[in-house]
C-alpha positions in Angstrom: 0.0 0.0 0.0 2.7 2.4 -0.9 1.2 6.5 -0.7 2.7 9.7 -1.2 3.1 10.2 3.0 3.5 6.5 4.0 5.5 3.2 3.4 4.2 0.2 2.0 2.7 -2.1 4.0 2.4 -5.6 3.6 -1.0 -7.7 4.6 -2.5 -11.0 4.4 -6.4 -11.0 3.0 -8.5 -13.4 4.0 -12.2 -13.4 2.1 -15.1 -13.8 3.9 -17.5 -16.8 2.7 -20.2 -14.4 2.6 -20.6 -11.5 0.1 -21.6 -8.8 2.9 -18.8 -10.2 5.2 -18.6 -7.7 7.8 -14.3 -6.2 7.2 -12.3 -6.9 10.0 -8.2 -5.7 10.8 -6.2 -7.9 13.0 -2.9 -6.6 14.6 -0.7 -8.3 16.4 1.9 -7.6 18.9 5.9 -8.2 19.6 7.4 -10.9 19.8 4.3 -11.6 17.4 4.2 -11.7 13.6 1.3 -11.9 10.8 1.7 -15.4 10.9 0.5 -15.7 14.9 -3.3 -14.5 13.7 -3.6 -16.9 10.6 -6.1 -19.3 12.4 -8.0 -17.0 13.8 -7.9 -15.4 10.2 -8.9 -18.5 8.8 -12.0 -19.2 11.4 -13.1 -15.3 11.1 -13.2 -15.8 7.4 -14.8 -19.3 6.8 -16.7 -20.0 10.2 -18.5 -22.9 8.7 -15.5 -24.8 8.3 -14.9 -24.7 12.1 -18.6 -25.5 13.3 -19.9 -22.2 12.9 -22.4 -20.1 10.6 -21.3 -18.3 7.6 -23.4 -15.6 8.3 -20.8 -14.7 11.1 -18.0 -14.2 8.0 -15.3 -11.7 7.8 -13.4 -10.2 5.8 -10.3 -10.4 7.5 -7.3 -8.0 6.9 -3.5 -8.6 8.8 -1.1 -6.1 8.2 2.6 -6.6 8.9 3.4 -3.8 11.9 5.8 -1.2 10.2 9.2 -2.5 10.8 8.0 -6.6 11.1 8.8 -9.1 8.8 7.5 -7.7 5.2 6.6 -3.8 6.2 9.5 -1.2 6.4 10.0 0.9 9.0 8.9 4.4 8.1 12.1 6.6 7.8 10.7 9.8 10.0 10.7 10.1 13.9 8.1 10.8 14.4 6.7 9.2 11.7 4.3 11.4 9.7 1.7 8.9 9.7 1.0 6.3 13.2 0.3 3.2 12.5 -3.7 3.7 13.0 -3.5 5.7 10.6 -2.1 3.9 8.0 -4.3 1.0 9.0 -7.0 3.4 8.3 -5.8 4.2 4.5 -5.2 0.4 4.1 -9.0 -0.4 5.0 -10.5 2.7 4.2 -9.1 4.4 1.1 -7.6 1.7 -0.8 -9.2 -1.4 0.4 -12.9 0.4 -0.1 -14.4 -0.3 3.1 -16.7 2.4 4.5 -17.2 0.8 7.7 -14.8 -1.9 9.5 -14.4 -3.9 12.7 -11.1 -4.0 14.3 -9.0 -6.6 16.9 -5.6 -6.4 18.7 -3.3 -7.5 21.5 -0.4 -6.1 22.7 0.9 -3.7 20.8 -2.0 -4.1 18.6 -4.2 -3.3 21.1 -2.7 0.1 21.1 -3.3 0.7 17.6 -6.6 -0.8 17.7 -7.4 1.4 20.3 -6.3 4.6 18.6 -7.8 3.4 15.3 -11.4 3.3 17.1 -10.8 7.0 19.2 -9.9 8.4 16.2 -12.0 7.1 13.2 -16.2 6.0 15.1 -17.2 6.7 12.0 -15.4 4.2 10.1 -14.6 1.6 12.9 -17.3 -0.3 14.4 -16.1 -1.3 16.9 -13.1 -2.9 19.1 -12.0 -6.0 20.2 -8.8 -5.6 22.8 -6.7 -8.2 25.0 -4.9 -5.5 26.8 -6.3 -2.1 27.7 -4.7 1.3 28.1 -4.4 3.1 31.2 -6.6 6.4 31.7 -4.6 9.0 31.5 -5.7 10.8 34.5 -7.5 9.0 37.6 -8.1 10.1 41.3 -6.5 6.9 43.6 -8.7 7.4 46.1 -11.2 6.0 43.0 -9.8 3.1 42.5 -11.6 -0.3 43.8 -9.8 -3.0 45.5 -9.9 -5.5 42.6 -7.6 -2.2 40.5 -5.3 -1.9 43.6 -4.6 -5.7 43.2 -4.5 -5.3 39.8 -2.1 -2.4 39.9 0.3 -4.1 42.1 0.1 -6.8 39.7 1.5 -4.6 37.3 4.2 -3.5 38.9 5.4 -6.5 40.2 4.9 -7.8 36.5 7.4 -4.7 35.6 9.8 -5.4 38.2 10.4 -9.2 37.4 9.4 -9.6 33.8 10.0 -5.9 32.4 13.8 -5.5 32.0 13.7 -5.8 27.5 10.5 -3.5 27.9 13.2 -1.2 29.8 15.8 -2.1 27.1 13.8 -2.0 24.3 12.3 1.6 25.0 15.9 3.3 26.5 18.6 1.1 24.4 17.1 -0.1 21.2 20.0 0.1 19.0 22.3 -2.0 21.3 20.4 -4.6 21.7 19.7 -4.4 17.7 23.3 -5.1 17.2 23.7 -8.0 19.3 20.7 -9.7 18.1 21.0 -8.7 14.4 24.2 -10.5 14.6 23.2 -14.0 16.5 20.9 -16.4 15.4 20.7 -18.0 18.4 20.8 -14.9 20.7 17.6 -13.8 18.7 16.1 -17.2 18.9 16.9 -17.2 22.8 15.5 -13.5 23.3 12.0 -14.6 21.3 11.6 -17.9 23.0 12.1 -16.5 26.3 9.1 -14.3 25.9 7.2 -17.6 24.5 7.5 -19.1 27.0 7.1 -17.2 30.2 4.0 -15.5 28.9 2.4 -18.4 26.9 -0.2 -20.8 29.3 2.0 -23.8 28.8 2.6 -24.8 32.4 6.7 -24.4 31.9 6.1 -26.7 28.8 6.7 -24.6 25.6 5.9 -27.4 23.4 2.1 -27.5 24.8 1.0 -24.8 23.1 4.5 -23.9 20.0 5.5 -26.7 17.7 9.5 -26.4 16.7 8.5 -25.7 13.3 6.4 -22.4 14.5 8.4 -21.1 16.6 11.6 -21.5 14.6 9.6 -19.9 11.3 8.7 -17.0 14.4 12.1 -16.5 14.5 13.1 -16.4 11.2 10.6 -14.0 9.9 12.7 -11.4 12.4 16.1 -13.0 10.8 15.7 -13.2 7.2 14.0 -10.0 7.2 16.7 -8.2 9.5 13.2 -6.7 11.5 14.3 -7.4 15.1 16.0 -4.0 15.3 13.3 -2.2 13.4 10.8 -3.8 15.8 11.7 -2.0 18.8 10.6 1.0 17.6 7.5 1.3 19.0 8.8 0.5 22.4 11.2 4.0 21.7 8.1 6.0 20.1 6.0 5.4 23.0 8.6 6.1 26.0 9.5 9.4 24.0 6.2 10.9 23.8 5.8 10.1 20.0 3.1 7.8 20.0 -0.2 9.5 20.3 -1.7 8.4 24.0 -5.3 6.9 24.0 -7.3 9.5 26.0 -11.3 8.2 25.5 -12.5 5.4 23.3 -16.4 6.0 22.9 -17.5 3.3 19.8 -18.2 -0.4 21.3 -15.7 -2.0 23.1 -14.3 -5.7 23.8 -12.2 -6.9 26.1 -11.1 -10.5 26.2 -8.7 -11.2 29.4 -7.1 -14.7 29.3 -5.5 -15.9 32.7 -2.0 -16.6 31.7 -1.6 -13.3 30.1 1.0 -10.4 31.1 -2.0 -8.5 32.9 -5.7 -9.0 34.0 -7.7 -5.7 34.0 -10.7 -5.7 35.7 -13.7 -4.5 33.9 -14.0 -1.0 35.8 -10.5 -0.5 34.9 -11.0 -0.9 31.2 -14.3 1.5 31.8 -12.2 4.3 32.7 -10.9 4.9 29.0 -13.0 2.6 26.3 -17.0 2.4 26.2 -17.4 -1.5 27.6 -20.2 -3.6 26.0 -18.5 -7.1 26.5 -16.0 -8.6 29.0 -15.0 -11.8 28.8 -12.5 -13.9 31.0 -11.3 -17.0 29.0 -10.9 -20.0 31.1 -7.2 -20.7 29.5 -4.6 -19.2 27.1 -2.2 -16.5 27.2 -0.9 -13.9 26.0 -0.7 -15.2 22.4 -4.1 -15.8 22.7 -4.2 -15.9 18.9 -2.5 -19.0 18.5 -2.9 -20.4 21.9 -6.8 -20.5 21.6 -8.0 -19.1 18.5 -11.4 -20.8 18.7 -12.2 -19.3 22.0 -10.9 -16.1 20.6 -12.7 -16.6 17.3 -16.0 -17.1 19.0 -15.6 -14.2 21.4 -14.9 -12.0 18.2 -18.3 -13.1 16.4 -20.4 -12.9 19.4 -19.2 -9.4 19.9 -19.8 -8.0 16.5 -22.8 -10.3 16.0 -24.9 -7.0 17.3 -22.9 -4.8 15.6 -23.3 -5.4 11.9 
């Protein structure tokens, strides 16, 4: 999707099996690649073919993230287009769709969140695994259930956080070091597969060798692992544009193995909440993990909103 103001973006396209097949973008996160959402892509698209109806179709769009695997990173910082944005040309002004749904985790769920604050119009809603933080709250507000989920964050931070730290202070030396080892990058991506996947120390429960390995190699043979940190950088500089109030429906899907939990009056705070759903397993690659439980929360959602 190369434009005057943006780079090109690569994207998978998954037709629905109905003609009115209601558009959907699906964005995934980091360690996380295109290839991560292709079953729920394929069980969006052709619901029939997983013991659903085909009048739940979508259309399903996944677009590479600037700087992973396929999709250049955009040569301005700041860039002069965020990534909503561009997700918004891809599905709006040269895909043709007047009205889309969107999904997204991690990352994703960042841009997903900024693509429905700042196109209700166009988007039709959300579907989120993680939630951003209001911008502004008064602690004495805050239930019990957020305090316990706020000290669950930081404790998260504190053990878990240290390439978040990296990633967002150091990105180029880290870039150098993994750009030049296979094995360092396979090491620094399976780490993050395993710790935050709901695989009971097992990695091979829920990642086959030949997935995680092809994971892996889509960051290697495209030289994207240093490119990829970029949005860590963006966002601790004050470049990314911070989600303030998200009014068009809004789903949250919180599986119990994932890096947080929100509680529902926590994700009420910034987004407009018409579902909430906690999954009974999976993790925080929910996509692959469980994409039928993910599928059907998806369909049920935007059942009442086409």
């Amino acid at each position: 999707m190369p434009t005057s103001t943006a780079r090109p973006v690569h994207y998978l396209r998954f037709d629905g099996e109905q003609p009115d097949a209601l558009p959907i973008v699906l964005t995934h996160g980091w360690p996380s690649s295109i290839l991560e959402l292709t079953a729920l892509a394929r069980r969006l698209a052709a619901p029939s073919q997983h013991g659903g109806d085909a009048a739940d179709a979508f259309t399903v769009v996944v677009p590479s993230l600037p700087g992973y695997a396929f999709s250049p990173q955009r040569p301005s910082l700041p860039p002069a287009l965020q990534t909503h944005e561009l997700w918004h040309r891809l599905m709006h002004d040269e895909l043709g769709f007047d009205r889309y749904a969107a999904h997204g985790g991690d990352l994703g769920a960042g841009v997903t969140s900024r693509l429905g604050e700042a196109y209700p119009d166009a988007v039709a809603g959300i579907h989120l695994l993680a939630v951003a933080a209001p911008i502004e709250y008064d602690p004495a507000s805050l239930t019990a259930e957020e305090r316990t989920y706020l000290d669950e964050v930081a404790t998260w931070s504190t053990e878990e956080g240290g390439y978040q730290h990296q990633q967002s202070t150091r990105p180029l030396t880290l870039a150098h070091a993994l750009s030049d080892s296979p094995t360092g990058l396979l090491a620094w991506i399976v780490e993050k597969y395993r710790a935050w996947s709901d695989n009971d120390g097992d990695l091979s429960a829920r990642f086959t060798d030949d997935f995680v390995l092809t994971q892996a190699s889509l960051y290697w043979f495209t030289g994207a692992i240093s490119t990829s940190f970029r949005p860590y950088y963006e966002y601790a500089r004050g470049l990314t544009r911070r989600v303030e109030r998200v009014e068009v429906p809004t789903a949250v899907a919180v599986f119990p193995a994932d890096l947080t939990r929100p509680p529902r009056s926590w994700a009420e705070r910034t987004y407009n909440i018409a579902r909430y759903t906690r999954m009974p397993r999976g993790g925080h690659f929910a996509a692959h993990e469980e994409p039928g439980l993910l599928a059907r929360d998806i369909t049920e959602f935007f059942r009442t909103l086409r």
